[in-house]
N, C-alpha and C positions, 0 to 999 in steps of 0.2 A: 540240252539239259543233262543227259545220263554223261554226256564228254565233261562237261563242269564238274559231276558230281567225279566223276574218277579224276580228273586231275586233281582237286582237292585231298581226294582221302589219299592217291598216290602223295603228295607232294607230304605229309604227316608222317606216312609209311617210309619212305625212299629209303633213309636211312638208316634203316635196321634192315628193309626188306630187301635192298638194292633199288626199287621200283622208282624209274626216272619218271617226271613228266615228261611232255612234249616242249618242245621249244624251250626248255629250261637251260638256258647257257652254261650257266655253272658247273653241272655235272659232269664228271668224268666217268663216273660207270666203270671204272677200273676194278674198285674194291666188291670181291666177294660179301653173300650174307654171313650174318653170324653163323656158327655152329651153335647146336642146340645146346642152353644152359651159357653160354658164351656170353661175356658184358661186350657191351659196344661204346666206345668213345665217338663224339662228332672231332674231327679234328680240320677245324677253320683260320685257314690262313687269308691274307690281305687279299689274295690273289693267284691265279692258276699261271700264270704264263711265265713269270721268270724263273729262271734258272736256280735261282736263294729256294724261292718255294717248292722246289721241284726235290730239292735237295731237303729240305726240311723232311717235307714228307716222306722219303727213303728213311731219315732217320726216326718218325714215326710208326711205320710197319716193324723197322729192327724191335724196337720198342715193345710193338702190338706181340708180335711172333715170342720173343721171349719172355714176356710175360703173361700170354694167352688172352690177347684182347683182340677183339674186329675194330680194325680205324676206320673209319668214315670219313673218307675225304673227299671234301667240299667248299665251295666257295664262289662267288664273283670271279668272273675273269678278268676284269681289268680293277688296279688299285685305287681307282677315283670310284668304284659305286660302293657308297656306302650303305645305301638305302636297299641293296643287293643283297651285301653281310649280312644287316639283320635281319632278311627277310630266311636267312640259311638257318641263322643262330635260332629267331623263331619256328622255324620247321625244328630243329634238334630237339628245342624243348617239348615241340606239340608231340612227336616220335617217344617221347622218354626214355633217352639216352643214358649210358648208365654217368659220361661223364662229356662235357664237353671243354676241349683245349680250342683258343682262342686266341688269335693275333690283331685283336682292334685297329680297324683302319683310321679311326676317328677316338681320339679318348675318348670326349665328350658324348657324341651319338654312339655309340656304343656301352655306353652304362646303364641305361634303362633295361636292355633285355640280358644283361651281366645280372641286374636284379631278380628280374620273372625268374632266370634260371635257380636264384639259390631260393625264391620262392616255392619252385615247384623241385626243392630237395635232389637238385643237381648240382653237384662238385662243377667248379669250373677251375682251369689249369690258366693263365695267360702265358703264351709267348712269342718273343720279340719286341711286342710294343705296351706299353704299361695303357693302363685307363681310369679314368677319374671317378673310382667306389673305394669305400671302405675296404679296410684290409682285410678284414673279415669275409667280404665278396667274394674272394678267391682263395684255393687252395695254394698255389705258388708261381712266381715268375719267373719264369725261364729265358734270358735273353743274354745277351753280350752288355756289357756294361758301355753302353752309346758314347756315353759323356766320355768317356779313356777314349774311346775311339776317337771321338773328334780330339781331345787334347794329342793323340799318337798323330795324328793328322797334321795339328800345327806343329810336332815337335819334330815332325820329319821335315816341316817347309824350311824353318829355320836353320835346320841340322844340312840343308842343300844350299844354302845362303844367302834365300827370300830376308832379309829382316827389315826392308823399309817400301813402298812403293802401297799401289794397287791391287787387294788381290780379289777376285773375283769369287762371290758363292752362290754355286747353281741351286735354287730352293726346287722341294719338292714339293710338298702342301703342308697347309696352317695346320692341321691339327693331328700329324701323325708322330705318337709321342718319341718314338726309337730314333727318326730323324733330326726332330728338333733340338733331343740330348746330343747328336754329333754338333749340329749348327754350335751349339751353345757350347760344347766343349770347347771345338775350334773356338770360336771368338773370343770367351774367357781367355784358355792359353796365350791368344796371340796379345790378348791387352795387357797381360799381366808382364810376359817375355819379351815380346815386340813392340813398343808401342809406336814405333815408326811405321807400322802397317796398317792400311786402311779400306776395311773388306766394304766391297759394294756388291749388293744383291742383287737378284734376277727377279725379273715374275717368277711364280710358280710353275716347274712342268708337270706338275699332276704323276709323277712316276707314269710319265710315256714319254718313249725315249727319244720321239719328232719333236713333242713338243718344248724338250727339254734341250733338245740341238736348236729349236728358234729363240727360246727366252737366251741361250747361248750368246747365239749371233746376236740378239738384240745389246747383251749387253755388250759385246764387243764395239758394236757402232756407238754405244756410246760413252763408252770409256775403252779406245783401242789401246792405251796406255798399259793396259792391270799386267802385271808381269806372271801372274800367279792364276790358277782356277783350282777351285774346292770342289767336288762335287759330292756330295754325301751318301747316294746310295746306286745300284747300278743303273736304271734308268738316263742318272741325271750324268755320269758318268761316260755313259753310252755318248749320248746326246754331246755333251761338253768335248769329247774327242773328236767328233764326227767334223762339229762347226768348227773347232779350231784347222782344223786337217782342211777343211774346203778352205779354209784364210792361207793355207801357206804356213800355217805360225807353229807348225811342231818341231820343237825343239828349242823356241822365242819362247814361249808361255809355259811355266812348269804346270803339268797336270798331278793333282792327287786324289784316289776319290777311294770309292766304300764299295765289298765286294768286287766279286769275280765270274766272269763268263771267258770263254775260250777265247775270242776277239781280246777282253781286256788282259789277260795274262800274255798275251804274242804281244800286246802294244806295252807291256812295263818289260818285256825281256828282247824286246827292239828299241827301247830306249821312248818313246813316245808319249809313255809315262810316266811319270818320275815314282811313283807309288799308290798304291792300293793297300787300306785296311779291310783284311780278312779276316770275317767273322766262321763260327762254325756251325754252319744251321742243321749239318746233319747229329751233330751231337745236341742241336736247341728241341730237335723233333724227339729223339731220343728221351730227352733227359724232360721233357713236360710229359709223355705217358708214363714214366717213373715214378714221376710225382703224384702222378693220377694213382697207380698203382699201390703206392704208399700211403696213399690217402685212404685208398679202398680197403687197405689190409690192417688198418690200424697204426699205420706207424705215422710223423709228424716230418713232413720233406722239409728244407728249408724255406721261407716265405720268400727268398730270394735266390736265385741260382744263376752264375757269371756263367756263361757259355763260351767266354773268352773270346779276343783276338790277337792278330797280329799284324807288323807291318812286311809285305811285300816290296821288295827291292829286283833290279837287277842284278843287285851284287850282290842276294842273299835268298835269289827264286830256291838256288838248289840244294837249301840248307832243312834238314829233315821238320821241321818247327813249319815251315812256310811250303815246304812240296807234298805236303800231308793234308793240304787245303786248297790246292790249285787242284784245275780240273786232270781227268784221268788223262793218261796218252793216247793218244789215239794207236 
């Protein structure tokens, strides 16, 4: 009973005090306590392990450090628990945070405690993925504008000289909104541009990158025809390169997909890939505790904020616009 009773008041506590549970996956125990007098942000991303969020949250601390905040950073380790996030979002609120920044895994399951928060007179920031409250709900969005991304997406397939056949879209899941804005750009541009093109979809990989290389292979068996693959975010991209590469078919099948890890920038500057849209998540981290900060001091941030992208080429990796968002050198 005294173990129950501390893990509870720890798990309320963590995020101000540092103090982890036991067995609490999610934590990372990186971030120091506040300094005395110090506001603390919760800052909840979809997920710990890729590379996007790792990068976010670098541009979070710049964020924290120059404008004198404690970031608290936390979350679910893998992007399929959703019932994980809110269990983080509601600890932030039980802690009373001074503000909480948030990357909804799920629109939908994610707007009830989007509520409790501005109930219990906590500013919330979204970034990367929108979610289904009132605009009033939140102070402001901070993401790359999805939908360009995917329309940049179809407008490079075309521009490489995809304009008729099969083309292939690795899905991530049904309800994460910054995805489904790329899906939707791609498909809009291509029906509008191309209408000889005809995308056929995957299962779901759930943003895990195995299982995002077997919905791959599955659709390969069963349209080995598709001249083309989409993949919208780095998981499905991962994955989508992997299965094509075990078929024999790189170089046969143009690959284009979302985001950047070390592996994916060697396979678009070895030719492998035909392109990757690059987002900026270190300026997405950045520019949501800004807005937090604006909030807090009086001033009105915008209720929208483009964090911008770009397209990724071999022919234009080493062009200052696109080597300013590839990973560092080793």
């Amino acid at each position: 009973m005294r173990r129950r009773l501390f893990l509870a008041s720890c798990a309320a506590a963590a995020l101000i005090a540092g103090c982890t549970p036991a067995g609490d996956a999610g934590k990372t125990g990186a971030d120091s306590a506040a300094k005395p007098g110090q506001k603390t942000f919760a800052m909840i991303p979809k997920g710990l392990t890729h590379v996007f969020w790792q990068t976010v949250h670098a541009g979070g601390d710049r964020g924290g450090k120059e404008f004198g905040y404690n970031i608290k950073w936390d979350g679910a380790q893998k992007e399929s628990d959703t019932s994980g996030q809110i269990a983080v979002v509601e600890n932030a609120i039980a802690a009373k945070v001074d503000g909480i920044l948030l990357a909804p895994l799920d629109k939908s399951a994610l707007s009830n405690v989007i509520k409790k928060a501005k109930e219990a007179n906590i500013p919330v920031v979204l970034f990367d993925s929108a979610a289904d409250v009132p605009e009033d709900s939140y102070v402001s969005f901070t993401a790359t504008d999805n939908k360009k991304g995917g329309e940049l997406a179809a407008e490079r397939l075309i521009k490489s000289g995809v304009t008729t056949g099969k083309v292939g879209m690795i899905m991530m899941a049904a309800n994460a909104a910054s995805v489904n804005d790329r899906e939707n750009g791609f498909e809009e541009y291509l029906k509008k541009n191309a209408p000889g093109i005809k995308i056929v979809k995957s299962n779901f990989g759930m943003s895990d990158r195995a299982k995002s290389q077997q919905v791959t292979e599955d659709l390969l068996t069963k349209d080995p025809d598709v001249v083309a693959i989409y993949a919208p975010a780095e998981p499905t991209i991962v994955g989508a390169l992997q299965a094509v590469k075990n078929r024999n078919l790189l170089g046969k099948i143009k690959l284009i997909g979302f985001d950047i890890t070390t592996q994916l920038d060697e396979a678009v500057v070895k030719g492998d890939i035909d392109a990757l849209i690059l987002q900026n998540p270190e300026n997405m981290g950045y520019a949501a505790v800004k807005a937090m900060h604006e909030h807090l001091t009086g001033k009105s941030p915008a209720k929208t904020i483009d964090t911008g992208c770009v397209v990724m080429t071999k022919e234009n990796a080493e062009t200052p616009e696109v080597k300013a968002l590839r990973p560092a050198a080793k």
